[in-house]
N, C-alpha and C positions, 0 to 999 in steps of 0.2 A: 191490366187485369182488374177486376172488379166481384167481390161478390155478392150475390142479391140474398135480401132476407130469406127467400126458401132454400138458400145454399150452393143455388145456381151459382156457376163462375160466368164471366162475359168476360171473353179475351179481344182487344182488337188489334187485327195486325198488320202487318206493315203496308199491306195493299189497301187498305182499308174495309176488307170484311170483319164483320163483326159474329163473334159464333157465342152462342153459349149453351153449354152444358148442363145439364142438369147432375144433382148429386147420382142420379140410377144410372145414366147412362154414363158415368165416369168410372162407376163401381164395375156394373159390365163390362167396359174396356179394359179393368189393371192386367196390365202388362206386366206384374210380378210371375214370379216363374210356379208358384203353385196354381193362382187362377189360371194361366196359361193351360197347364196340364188338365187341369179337371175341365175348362172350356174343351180339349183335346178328344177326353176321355166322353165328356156327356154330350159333345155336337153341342156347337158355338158359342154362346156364353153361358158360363154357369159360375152364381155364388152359390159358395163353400156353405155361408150363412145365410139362415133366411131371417132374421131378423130384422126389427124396424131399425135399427140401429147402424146396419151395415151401409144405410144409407142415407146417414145423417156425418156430413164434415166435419172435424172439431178443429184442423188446424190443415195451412196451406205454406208450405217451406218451398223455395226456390234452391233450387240446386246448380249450382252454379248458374252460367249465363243460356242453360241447355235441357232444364226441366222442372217440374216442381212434387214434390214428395207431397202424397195426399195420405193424412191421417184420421180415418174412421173412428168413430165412436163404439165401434164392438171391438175396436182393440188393432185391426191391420191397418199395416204404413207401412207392408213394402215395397208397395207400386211406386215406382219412380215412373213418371209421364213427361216423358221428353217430349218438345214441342213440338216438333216436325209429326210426333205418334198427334196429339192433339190436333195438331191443324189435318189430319188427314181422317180422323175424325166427320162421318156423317149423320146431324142431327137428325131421328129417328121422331116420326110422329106420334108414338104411343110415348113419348116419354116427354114430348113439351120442348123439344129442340128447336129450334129456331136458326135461323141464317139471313141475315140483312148485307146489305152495301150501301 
């Protein structure tokens, strides 16, 4: 895993694709159970915050050998991002995703 100066992560894995994320389309995927619900409630993704801040990284924790806890600069970290949720993960074109082999 690697991250790039704009905050992007680039994961490579074991097949050798190579995927990377952008910090927006990581923030629309948390799979914590608030954004879960309000995704629910307002039809498919929705941040809580609309701030520039929601989607700027400040810190990337691996949790155990099974996911990595993403900590936001407006303050959320309780998306834990198990990798099996990331690799099924599709880079979206409005946001700069990409997909190599």
């Amino acid at each position: 895993m690697l991250q790039e100066d704009d905050g992007t992560i680039r994961i490579t894995w074991d097949d050798g694709a190579v995927l990377r994320y952008t910090p927006w389309r990581l923030r629309r995927a948390c799979p914590c159970a608030e954004c879960r619900i309000l995704a629910e409630r307002h039809g498919g993704t929705h941040i809580p915050l609309h701030t520039s801040d929601a989607f700027k990284l400040v810190s990337i924790t691996p949790v155990g050998r099974y996911a990595l806890n993403l900590r936001w600069k407006d303050g959320h970290a309780a998306g834990i991002y198990p990798f099996a949720h990331l690799r099924c993960l599709e880079p979206e074109d409005d946001d700069g995703g990409e997909r190599t082999r």
